[in-house]
BALOBA-1460 file (C-alpha; in Angstrom, 3 decimals):
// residues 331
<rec num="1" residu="x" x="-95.868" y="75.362" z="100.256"/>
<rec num="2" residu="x" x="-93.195" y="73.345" z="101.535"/>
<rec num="3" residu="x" x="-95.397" y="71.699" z="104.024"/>
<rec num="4" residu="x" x="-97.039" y="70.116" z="100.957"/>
<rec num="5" residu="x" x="-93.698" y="68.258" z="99.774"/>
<rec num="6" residu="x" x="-92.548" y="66.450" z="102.876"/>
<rec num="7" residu="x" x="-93.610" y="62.375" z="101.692"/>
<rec num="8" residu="x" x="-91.623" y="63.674" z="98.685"/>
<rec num="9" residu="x" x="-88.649" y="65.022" z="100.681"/>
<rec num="10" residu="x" x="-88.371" y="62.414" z="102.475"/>
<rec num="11" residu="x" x="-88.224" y="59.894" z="99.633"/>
<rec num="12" residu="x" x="-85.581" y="62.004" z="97.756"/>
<rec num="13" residu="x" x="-83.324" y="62.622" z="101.089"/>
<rec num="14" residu="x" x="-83.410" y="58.462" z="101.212"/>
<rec num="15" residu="x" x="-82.955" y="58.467" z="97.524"/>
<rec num="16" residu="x" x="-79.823" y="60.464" z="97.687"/>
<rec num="17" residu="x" x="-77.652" y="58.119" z="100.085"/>
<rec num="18" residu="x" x="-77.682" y="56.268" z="97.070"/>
<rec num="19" residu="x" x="-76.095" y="58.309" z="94.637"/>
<rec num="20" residu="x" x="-73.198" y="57.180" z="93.825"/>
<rec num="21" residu="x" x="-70.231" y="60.129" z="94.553"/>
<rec num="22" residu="x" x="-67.060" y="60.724" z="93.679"/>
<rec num="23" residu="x" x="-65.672" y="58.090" z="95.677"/>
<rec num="24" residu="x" x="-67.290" y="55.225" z="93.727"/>
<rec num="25" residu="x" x="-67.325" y="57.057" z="90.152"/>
<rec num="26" residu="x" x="-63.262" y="57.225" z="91.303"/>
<rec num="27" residu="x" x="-63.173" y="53.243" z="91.552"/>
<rec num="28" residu="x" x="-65.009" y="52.864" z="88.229"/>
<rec num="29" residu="x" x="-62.789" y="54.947" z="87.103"/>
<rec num="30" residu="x" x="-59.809" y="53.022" z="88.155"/>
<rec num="31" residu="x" x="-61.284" y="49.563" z="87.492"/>
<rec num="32" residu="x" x="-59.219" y="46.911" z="85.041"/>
<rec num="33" residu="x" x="-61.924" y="46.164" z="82.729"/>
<rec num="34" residu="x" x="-65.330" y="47.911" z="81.654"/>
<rec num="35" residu="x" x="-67.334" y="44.269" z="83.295"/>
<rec num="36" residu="x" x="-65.355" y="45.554" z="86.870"/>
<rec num="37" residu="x" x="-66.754" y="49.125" z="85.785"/>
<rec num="38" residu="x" x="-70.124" y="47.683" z="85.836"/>
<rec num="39" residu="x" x="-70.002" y="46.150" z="88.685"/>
<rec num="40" residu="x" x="-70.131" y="49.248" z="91.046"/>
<rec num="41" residu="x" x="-73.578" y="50.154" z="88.832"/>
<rec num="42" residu="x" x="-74.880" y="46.411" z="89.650"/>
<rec num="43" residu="x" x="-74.236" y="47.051" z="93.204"/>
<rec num="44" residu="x" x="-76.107" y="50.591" z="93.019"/>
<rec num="45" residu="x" x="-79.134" y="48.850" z="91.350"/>
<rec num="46" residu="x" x="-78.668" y="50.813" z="87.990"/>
<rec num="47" residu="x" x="-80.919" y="50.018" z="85.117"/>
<rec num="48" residu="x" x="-83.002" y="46.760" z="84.976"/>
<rec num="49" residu="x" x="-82.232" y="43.623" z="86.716"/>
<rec num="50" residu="x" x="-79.866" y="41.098" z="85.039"/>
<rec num="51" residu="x" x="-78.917" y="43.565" z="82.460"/>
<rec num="52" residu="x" x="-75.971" y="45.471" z="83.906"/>
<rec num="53" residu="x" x="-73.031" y="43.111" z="82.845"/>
<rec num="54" residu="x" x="-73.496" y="43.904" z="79.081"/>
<rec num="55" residu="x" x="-70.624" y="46.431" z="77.765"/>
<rec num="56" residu="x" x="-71.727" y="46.993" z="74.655"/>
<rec num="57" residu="x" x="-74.507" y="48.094" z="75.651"/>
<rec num="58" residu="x" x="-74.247" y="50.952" z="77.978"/>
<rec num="59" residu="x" x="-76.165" y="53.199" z="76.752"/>
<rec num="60" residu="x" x="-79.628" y="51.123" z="77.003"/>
<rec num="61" residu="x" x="-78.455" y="50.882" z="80.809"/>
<rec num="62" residu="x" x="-78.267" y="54.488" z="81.366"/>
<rec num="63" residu="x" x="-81.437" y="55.039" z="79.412"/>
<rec num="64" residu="x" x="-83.313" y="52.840" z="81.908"/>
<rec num="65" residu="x" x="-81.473" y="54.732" z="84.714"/>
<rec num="66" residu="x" x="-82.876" y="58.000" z="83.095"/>
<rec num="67" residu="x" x="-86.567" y="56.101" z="82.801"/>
<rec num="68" residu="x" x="-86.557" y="54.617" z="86.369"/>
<rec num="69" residu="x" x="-85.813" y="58.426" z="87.422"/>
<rec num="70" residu="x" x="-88.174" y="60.223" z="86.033"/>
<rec num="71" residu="x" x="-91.010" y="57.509" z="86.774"/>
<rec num="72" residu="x" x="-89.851" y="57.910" z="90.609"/>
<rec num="73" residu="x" x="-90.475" y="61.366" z="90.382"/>
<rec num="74" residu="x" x="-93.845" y="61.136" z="88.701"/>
<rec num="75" residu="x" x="-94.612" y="58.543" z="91.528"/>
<rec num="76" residu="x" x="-93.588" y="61.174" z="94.757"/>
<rec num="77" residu="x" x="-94.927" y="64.894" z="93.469"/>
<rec num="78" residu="x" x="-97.406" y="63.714" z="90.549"/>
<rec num="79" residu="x" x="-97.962" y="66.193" z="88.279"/>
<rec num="80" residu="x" x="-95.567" y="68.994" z="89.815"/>
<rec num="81" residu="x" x="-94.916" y="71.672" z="86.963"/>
<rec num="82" residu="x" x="-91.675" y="72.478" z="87.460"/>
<rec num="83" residu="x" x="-90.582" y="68.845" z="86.385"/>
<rec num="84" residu="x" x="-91.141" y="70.058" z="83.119"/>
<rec num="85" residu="x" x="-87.783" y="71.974" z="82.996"/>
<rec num="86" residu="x" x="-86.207" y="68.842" z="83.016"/>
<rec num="87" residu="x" x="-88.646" y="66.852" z="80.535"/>
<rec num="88" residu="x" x="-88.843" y="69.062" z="77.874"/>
<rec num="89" residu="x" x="-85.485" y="68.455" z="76.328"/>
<rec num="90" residu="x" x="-86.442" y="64.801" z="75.712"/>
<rec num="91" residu="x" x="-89.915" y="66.070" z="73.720"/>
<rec num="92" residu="x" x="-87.907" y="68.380" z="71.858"/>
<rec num="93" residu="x" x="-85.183" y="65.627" z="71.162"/>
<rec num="94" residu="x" x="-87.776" y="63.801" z="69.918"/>
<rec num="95" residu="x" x="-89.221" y="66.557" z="67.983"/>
<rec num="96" residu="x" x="-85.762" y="66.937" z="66.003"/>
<rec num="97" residu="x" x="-85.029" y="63.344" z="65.296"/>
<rec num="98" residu="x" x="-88.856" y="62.892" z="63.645"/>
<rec num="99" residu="x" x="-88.239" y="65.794" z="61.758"/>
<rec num="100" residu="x" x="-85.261" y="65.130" z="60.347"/>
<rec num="101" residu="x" x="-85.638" y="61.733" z="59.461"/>
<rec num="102" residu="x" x="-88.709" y="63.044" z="58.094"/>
<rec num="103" residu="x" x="-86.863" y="65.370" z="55.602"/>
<rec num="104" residu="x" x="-83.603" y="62.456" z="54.964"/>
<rec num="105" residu="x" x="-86.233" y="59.657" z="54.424"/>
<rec num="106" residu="x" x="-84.691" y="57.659" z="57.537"/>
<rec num="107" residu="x" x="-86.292" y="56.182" z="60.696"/>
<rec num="108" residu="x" x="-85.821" y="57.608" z="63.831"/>
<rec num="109" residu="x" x="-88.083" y="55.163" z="66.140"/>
<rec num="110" residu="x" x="-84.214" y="53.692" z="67.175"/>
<rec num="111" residu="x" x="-83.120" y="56.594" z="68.955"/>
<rec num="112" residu="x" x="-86.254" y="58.202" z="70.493"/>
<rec num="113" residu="x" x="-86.174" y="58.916" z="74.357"/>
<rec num="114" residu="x" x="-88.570" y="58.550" z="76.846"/>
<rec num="115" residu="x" x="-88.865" y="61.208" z="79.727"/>
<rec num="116" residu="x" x="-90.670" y="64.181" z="78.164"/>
<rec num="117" residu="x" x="-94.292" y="65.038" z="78.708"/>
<rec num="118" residu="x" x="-95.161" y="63.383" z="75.813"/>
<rec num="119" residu="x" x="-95.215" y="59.685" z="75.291"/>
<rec num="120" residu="x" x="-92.273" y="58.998" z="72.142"/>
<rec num="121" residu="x" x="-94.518" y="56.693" z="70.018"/>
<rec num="122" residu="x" x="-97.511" y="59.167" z="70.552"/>
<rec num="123" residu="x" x="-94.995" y="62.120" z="69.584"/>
<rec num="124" residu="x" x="-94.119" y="60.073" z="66.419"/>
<rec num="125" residu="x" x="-97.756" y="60.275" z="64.997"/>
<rec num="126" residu="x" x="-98.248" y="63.865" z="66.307"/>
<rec num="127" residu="x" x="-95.415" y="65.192" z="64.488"/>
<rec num="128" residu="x" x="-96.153" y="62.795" z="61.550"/>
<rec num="129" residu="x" x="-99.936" y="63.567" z="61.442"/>
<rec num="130" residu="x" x="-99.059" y="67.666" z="62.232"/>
<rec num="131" residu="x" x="-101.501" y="66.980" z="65.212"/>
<rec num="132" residu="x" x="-100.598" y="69.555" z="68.035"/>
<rec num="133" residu="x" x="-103.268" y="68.254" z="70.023"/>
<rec num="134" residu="x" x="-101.492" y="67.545" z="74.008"/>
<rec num="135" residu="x" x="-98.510" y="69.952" z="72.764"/>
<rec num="136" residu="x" x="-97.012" y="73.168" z="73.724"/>
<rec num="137" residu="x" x="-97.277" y="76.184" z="71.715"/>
<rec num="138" residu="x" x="-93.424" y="76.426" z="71.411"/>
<rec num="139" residu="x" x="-93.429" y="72.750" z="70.292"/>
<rec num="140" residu="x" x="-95.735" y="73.715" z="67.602"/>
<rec num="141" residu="x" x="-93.965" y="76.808" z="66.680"/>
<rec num="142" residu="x" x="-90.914" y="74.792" z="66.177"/>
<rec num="143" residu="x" x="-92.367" y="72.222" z="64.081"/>
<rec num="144" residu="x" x="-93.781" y="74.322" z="61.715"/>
<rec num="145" residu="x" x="-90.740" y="77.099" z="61.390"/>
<rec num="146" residu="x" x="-88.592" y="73.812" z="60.636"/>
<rec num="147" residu="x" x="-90.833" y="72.284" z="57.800"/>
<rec num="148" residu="x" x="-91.106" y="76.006" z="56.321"/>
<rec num="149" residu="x" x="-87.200" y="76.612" z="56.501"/>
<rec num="150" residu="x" x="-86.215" y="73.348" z="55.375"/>
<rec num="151" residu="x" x="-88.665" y="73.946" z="52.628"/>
<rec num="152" residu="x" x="-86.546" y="76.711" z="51.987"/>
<rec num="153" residu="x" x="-83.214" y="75.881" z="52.708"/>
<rec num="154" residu="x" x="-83.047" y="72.057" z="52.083"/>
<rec num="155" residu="x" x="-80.769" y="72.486" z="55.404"/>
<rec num="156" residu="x" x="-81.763" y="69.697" z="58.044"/>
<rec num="157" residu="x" x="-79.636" y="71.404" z="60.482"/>
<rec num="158" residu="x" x="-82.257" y="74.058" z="60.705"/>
<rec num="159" residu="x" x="-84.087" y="71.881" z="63.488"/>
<rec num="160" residu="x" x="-81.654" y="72.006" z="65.759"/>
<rec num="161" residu="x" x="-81.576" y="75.761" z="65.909"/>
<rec num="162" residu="x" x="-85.073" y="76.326" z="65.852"/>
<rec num="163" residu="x" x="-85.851" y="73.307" z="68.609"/>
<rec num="164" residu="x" x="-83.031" y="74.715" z="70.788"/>
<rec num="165" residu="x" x="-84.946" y="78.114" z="70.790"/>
<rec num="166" residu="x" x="-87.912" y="76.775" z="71.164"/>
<rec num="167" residu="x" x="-87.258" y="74.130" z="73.961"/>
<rec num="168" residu="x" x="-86.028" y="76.838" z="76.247"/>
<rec num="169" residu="x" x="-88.835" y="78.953" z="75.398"/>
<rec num="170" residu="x" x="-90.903" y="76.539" z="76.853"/>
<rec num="171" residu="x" x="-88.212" y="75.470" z="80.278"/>
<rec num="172" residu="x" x="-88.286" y="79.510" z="80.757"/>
<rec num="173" residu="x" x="-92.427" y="79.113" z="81.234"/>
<rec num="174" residu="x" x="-92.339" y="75.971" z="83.060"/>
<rec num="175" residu="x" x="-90.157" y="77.214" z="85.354"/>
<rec num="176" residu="x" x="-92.230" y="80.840" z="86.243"/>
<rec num="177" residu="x" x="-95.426" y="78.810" z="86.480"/>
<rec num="178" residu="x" x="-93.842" y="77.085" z="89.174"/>
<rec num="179" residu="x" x="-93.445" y="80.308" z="90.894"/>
<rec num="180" residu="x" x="-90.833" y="79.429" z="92.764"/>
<rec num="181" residu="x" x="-87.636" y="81.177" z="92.900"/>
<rec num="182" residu="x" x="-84.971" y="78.074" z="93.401"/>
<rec num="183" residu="x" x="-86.403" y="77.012" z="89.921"/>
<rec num="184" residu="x" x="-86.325" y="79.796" z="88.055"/>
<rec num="185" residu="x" x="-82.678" y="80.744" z="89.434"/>
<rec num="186" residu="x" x="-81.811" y="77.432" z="88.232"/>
<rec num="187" residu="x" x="-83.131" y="77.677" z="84.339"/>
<rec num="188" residu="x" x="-81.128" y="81.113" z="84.238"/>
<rec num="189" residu="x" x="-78.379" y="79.843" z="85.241"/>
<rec num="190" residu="x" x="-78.679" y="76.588" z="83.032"/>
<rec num="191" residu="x" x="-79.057" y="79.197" z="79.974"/>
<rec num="192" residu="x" x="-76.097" y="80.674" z="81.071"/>
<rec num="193" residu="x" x="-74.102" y="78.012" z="81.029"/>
<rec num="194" residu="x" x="-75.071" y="77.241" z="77.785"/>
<rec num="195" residu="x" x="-74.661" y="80.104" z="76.020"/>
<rec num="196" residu="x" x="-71.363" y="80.336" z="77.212"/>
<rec num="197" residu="x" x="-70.396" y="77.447" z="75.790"/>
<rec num="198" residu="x" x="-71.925" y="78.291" z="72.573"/>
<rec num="199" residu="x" x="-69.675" y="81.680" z="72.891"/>
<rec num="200" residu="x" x="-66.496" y="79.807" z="73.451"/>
<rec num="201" residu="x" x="-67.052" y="77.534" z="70.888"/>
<rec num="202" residu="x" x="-67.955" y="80.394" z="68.187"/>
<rec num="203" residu="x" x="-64.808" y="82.209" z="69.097"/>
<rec num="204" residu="x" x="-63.012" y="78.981" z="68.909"/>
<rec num="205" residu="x" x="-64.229" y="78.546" z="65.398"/>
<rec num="206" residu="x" x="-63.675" y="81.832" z="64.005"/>
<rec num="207" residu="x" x="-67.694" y="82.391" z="63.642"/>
<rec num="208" residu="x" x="-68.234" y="86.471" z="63.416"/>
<rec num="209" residu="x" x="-69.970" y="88.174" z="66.590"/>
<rec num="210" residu="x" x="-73.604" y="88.029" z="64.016"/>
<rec num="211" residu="x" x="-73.394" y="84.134" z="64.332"/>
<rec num="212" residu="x" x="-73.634" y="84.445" z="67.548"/>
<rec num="213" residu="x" x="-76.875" y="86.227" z="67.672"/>
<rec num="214" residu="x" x="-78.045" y="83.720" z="65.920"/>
<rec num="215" residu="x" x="-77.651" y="80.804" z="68.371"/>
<rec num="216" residu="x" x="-78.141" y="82.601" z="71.539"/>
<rec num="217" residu="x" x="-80.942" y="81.680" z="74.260"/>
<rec num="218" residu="x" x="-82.975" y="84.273" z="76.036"/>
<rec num="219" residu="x" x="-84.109" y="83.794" z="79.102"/>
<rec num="220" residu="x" x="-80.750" y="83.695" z="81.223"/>
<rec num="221" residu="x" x="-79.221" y="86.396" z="83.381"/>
<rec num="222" residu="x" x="-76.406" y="87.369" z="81.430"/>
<rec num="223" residu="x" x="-77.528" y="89.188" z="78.522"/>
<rec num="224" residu="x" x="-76.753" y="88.665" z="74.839"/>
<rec num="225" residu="x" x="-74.973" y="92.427" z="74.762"/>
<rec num="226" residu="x" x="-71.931" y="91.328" z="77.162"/>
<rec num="227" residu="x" x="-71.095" y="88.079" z="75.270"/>
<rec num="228" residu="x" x="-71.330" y="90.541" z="71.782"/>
<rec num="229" residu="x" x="-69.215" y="93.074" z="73.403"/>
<rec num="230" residu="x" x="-66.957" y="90.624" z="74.663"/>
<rec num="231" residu="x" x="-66.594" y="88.763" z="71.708"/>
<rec num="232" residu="x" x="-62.785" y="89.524" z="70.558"/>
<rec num="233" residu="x" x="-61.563" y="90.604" z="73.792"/>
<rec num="234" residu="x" x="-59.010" y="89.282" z="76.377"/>
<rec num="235" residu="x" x="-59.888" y="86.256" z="78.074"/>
<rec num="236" residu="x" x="-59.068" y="88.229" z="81.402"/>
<rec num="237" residu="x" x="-60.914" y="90.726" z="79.976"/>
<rec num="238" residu="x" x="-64.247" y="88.963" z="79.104"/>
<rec num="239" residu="x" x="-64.475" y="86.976" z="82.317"/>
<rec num="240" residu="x" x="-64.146" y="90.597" z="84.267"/>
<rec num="241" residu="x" x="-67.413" y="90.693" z="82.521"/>
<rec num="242" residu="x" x="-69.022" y="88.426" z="84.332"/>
<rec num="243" residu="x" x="-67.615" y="89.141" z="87.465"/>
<rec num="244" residu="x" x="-70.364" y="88.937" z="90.557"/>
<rec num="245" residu="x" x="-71.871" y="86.303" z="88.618"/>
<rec num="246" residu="x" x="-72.074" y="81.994" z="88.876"/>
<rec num="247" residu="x" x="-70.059" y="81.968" z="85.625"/>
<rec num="248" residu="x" x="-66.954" y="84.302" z="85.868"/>
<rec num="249" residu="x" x="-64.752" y="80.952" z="87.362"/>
<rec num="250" residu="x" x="-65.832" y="79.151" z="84.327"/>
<rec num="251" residu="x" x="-65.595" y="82.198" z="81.989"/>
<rec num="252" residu="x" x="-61.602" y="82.475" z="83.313"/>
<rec num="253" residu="x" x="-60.030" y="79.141" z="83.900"/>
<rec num="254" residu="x" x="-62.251" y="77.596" z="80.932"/>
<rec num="255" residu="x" x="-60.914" y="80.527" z="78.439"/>
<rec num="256" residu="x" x="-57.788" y="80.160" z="79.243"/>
<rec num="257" residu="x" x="-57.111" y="76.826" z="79.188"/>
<rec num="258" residu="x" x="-58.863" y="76.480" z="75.720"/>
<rec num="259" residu="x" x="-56.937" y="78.824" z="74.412"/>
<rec num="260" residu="x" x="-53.645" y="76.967" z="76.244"/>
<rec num="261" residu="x" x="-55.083" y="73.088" z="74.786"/>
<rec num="262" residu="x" x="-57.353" y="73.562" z="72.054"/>
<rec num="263" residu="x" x="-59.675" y="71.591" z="74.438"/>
<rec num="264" residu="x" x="-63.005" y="72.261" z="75.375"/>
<rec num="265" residu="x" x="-63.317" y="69.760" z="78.111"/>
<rec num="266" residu="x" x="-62.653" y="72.232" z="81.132"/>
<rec num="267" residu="x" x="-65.450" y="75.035" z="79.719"/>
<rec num="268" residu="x" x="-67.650" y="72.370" z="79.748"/>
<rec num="269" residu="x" x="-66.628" y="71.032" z="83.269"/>
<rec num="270" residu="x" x="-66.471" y="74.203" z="84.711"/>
<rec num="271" residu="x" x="-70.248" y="74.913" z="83.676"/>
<rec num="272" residu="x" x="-71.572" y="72.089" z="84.896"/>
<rec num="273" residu="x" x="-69.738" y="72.267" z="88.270"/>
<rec num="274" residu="x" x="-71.646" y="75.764" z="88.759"/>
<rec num="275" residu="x" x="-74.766" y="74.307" z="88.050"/>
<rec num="276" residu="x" x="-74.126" y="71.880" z="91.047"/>
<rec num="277" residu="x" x="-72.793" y="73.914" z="93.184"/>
<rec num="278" residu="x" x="-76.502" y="76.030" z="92.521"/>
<rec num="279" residu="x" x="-78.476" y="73.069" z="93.698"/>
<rec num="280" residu="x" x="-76.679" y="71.933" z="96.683"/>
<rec num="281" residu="x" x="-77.789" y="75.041" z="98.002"/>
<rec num="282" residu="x" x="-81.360" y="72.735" z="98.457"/>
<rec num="283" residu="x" x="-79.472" y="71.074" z="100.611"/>
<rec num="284" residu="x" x="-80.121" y="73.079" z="103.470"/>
<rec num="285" residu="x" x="-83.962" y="73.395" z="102.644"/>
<rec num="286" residu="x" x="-86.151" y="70.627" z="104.374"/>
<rec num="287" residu="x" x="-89.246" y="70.642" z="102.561"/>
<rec num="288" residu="x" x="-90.178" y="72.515" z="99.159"/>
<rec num="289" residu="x" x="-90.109" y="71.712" z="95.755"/>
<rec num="290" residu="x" x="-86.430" y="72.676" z="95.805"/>
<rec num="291" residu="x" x="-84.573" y="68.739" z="97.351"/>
<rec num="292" residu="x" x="-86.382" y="67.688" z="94.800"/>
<rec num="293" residu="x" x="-85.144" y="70.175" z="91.845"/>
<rec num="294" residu="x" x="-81.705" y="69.518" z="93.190"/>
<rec num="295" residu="x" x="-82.116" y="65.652" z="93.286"/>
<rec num="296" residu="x" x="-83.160" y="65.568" z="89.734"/>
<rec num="297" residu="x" x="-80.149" y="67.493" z="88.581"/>
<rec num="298" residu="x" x="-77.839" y="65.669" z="90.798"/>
<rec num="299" residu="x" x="-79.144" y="62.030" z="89.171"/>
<rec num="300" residu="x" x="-78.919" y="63.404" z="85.445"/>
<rec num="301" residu="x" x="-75.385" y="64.933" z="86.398"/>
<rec num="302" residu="x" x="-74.431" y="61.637" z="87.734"/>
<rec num="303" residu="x" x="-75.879" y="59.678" z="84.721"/>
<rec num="304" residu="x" x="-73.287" y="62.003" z="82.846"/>
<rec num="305" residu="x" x="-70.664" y="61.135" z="85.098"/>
<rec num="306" residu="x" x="-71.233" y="57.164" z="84.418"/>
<rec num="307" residu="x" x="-71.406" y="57.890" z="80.975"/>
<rec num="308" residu="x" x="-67.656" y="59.631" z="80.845"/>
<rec num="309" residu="x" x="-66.657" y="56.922" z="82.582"/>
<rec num="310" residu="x" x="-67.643" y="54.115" z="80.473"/>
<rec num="311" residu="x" x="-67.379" y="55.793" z="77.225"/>
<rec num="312" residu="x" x="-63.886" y="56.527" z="78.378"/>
<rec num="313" residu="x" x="-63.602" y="52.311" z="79.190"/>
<rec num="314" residu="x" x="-65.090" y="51.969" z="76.094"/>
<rec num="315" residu="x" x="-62.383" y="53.787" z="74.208"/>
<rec num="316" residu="x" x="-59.478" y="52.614" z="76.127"/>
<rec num="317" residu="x" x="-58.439" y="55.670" z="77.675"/>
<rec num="318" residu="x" x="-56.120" y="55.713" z="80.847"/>
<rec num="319" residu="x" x="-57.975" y="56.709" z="84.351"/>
<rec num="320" residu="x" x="-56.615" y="60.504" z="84.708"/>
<rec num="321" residu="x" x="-58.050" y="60.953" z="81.529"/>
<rec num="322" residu="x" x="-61.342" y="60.079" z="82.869"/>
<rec num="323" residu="x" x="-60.982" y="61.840" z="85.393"/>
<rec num="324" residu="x" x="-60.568" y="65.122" z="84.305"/>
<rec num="325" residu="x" x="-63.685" y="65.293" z="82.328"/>
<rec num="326" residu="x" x="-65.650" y="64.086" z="85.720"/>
<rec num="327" residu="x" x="-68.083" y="66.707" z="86.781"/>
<rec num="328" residu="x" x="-68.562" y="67.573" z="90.412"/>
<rec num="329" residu="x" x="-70.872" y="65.577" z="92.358"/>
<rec num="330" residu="x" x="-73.756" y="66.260" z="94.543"/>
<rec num="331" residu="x" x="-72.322" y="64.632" z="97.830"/>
């Protein structure tokens, strides 16, 4: 198998001496103005030509980034299936924002994403039309449980709930059709990592152990009966919980220092450093579908990186305030 990945390997291993690393993400950090911020993405080629200078508009930039990613990928392992884990988010983004400018009688062609599997104008009249045609059956499923609850409940909100579920329905599939361990350890551990989160911010918000049950994604290694049974306990006492797996650093220090700030910016650090430090494992592979798992993750976790960073610009906020929301790297 890996034998059938090495033009692909060897693009990504080039690809990745150009990721950018905490050592430049430090001098953005650190830079006077959001136009010297900028600058270090110029010099790394982000987005399209000509169009890096522009503050205000960031987000476009990181969007192209995002675009110019995934089209690279298409172009080196065309058609690869376990892609999918990563472009099924965007569909299912997609999915929501038709739906619920659907049911609030707004327009959601402004904030539509390109990336999934499905083109975001073609999505548009599929979802419009109730045309499943080039859909999943989980993307189906959630279309039609959301215009059947809103019907109900007059709730918008329902989408995001019912997408959510859905979404990683279909990741979980993607990633066993792949058949390839390295994947599907990573989509456990990404469902992890989010419920998790969603159990730290329930407890936060005073949300009864049923909520909970509500919101939680099957599919990851840690099962829905240890975040129940932990659900009023000690922080020490939850995170022994976990102990033996990728989580239990995250479960502790994130816990506690929640419970110490009010602040759910180390939770959500934590979790996304564990992810990383899963793929750099690939590191040490030379040819397999897994360099180029692991470069996909590392670009979208640097795109989150740059986006800390100048949203952080953006807002004025002093550099070690930046930099403790940065995420680990992959270098």
């Amino acid at each position: 198998m890996g034998a059938d990945f090495i033009f692909a390997c060897a693009r990504v291993r080039g690809a990745e001496r150009n990721l950018l690393g905490r050592e430049k993400l430090g001098i953005m950090t650190e830079a006077k103005t959001m136009e010297d911020a900028l600058k270090v993405l110029s010099e790394a080629q982000y987005g399209n030509e000509g169009e890096v200078t522009q503050p205000e508009a960031y987000e476009r930039l990181l969007e192209q980034e995002t675009t110019k990613l995934y089209d690279f990928m298409k172009e080196i392992a065309p058609g690869e299936e376990a892609f999918k884990i990563f472009s099924y988010p965007f569909d299912y983004h997609n999915i929501k924002a038709l739906l619920k400018a659907e049911f609030l009688g707004t327009d959601a062609k402004s904030i539509l994403m390109s990336g999934g599997t499905i083109d975001p104008a073609a999505m548009a009249v599929l979802v419009k039309e109730r045309n499943y045609m080039g859909m999943t059956r989980h993307m189906r499923a959630a279309i039609e449980e959301s215009v059947d609850t809103h019907a109900r409940t007059k709730d918008p909100q329902c989408v995001d709930l019912i997408c959510d579920r859905e979404c990683y329905a279909d990741i979980c599939e993607a990633a066993k059709r792949s058949g390839n361990a390295f994947v599907i350890g990573y989509v456990k551990l990404l469902i992890d990592t989010i419920n998790l989160k969603t159990f730290v911010r329930a407890r936060k918000m005073g949300q009864p152990w049923s909520f909970f049950g509500t919101v939680f994604i099957s599919g990851g290694d840690i099962s829905e009966k240890v975040f129940v049974s932990g659900y009023e306990e000690p922080v020490a006492q939850f995170a022994a919980r976990l102990e033996g797996t990728a989580l239990k650093k995250a479960a502790e220090e994130g816990l506690a220092s929640m419970k110490e700030t009010g602040s759910f910016t180390d939770i959500e650090r934590l979790c996304d450093d564990a992810l990383m430090d899963y793929v750099k494992d690939a590191k040490y592979i030379s040819f397999g579908i897994e360099p180029l798992i692991a470069y996909m993750a590392a670009k979208q976790a640097e795109i989150r990186c740059v986006r800390i960073v100048l949203a952080g610009k953006a807002a004025g906020l002093a550099p070690n305030l930046i930099r403790e929301r940065l995420r680990e790297t992959y270098g």
